[in-house]
C-alpha positions in Angstrom: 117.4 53.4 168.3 118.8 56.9 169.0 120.1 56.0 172.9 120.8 52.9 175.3 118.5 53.5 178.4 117.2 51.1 180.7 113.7 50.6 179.2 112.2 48.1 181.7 111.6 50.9 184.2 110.3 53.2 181.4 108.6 51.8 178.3 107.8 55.3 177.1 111.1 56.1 176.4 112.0 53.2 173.9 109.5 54.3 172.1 109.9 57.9 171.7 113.9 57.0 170.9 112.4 53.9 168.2 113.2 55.9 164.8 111.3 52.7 163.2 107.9 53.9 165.1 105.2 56.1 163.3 105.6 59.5 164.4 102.1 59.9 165.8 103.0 56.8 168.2 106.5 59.0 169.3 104.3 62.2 169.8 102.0 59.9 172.1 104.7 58.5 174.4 106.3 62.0 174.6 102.8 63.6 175.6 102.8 59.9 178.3 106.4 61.4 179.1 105.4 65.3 179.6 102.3 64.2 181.7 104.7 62.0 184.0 107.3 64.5 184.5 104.3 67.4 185.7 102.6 65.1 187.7 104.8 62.7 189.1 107.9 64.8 189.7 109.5 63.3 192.7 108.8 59.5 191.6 110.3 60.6 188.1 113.9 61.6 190.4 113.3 59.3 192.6 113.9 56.5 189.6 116.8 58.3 188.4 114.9 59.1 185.3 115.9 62.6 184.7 119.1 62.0 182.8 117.4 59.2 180.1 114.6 61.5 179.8 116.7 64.8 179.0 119.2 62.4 176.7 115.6 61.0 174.2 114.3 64.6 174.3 117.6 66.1 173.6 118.8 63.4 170.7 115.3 64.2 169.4 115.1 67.8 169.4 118.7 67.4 167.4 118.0 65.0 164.9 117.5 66.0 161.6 114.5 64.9 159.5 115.0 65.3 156.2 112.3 63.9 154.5 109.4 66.6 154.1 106.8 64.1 152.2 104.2 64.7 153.8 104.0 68.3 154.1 99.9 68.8 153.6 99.9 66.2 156.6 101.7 68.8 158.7 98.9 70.3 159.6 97.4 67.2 161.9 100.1 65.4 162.3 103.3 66.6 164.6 106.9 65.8 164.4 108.3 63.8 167.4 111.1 66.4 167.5 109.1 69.6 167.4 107.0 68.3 170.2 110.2 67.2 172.0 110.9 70.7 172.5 107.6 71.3 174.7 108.4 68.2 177.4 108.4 69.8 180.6 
């Protein structure tokens, strides 16, 4: 795992920082985490989210994936860390 967050309150950060989950399951829970944070801004601050949320999108956007296997996959399937970059 990338960070130590309090995941009870927010499962869809544990797995969006999981580096063991398939990528298509981090892209999910970081879509889950970008349609929380535009509808639901105030609960979102009122949890005290902001900071854990910013510190998985953040980690993610700078970790460095160096295997390029499946580059003809690229097409359908996204990178959790080039879709961390759109989370509003």
């Amino acid at each position: 795992m990338l960070l130590t967050v309090n995941y009870d309150t927010f499962p869809l950060l544990q797995l969006a920082a999981t580096e063991e989950a398939p990528n298509a399951v981090r892209v999910k829970s970081l879509e889950g985490i970008s349609w929380l944070v535009s509808m639901k801004k105030k609960a979102i601050q009122k949890m005290n989210m902001i900071q854990p949320i910013l510190d998985v999108v953040f980690s993610l956007m700078c970790h460095c994936d160096d295997d390029e296997e499946d580059l003809e996959d690229s097409e359908e399937t996204e990178k959790a860390a080039s879709y961390a970059a759109r989370v509003s």
